[in-house]
N, C-alpha and C positions, 0 to 999 in steps of 0.2 A: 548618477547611475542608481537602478532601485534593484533589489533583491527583492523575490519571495520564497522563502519556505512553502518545501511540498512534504507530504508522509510525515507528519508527527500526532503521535497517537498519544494522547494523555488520560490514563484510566485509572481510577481508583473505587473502589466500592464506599470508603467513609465521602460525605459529604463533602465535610471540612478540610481531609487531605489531599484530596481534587481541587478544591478552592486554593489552596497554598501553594501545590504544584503550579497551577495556570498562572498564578499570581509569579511564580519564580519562573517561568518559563517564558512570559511574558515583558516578564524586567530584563531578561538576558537578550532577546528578540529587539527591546527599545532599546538597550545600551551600544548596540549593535547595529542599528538604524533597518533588523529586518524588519519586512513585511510579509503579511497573510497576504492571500490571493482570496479573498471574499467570494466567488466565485463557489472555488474550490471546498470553501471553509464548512465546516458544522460546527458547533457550539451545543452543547447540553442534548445533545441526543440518546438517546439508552442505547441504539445499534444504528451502523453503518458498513458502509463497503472500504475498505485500509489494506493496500497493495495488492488487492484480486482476493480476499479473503472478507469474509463476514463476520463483525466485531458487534457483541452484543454481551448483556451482563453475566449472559452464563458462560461466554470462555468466544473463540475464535474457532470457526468454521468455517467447511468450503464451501465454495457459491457453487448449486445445483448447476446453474445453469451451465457452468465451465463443464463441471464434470458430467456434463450432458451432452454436451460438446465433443469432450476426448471422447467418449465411450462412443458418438455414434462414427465418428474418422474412422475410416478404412483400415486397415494399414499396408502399406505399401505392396505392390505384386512384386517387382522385379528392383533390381538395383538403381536403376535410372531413377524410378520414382523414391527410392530410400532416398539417391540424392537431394534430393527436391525437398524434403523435409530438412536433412543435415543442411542448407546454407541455412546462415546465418546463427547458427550454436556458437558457441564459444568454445574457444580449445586454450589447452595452456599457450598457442603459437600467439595467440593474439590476447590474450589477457597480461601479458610480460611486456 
């Protein structure tokens, strides 16, 4: 059976405590038999995209593009169409 790790975000602005992290986050990943999705992967990049959010050295920001998105959706005229949005949200009935 093969595992991969998805969403792990390793940042540090020193050099050297980026390099130690990876290096310990990597021995725990080998001791563990997980794997990267190469794919999926980046290594040494200054900014990326990390769970629908924009990851760059000066901090975590939103992607224009979403919020270009929300802003031009309608929002709903009448209750039928409210519904249509409400499936699939999550409520306390089904996170329990």
């Amino acid at each position: 059976m093969e595992y991969c790790v998805d969403d792990i975000a390793i940042i540090r602005r020193d050099k050297n405590e980026h390099l130690r992290d990876l290096k310990i986050v990597f021995d725990i990943m080998r001791a563990h038999q997980l794997k990267m999705n190469p794919i999926k992967s980046f290594l040494g990049v200054s900014s990326g995209t990390f769970l629908g959010f924009i990851v760059t050295s000066k901090g975590i920001h939103l992607d224009s593009d979403k919020v270009k998105a929300i802003q031009s959706t309608q929002p709903p005229k009448n209750l039928k169409k409210l519904r249509v949005y409400k499936v699939g949200w999550p409520t306390s009935e089904n996170l329990l």
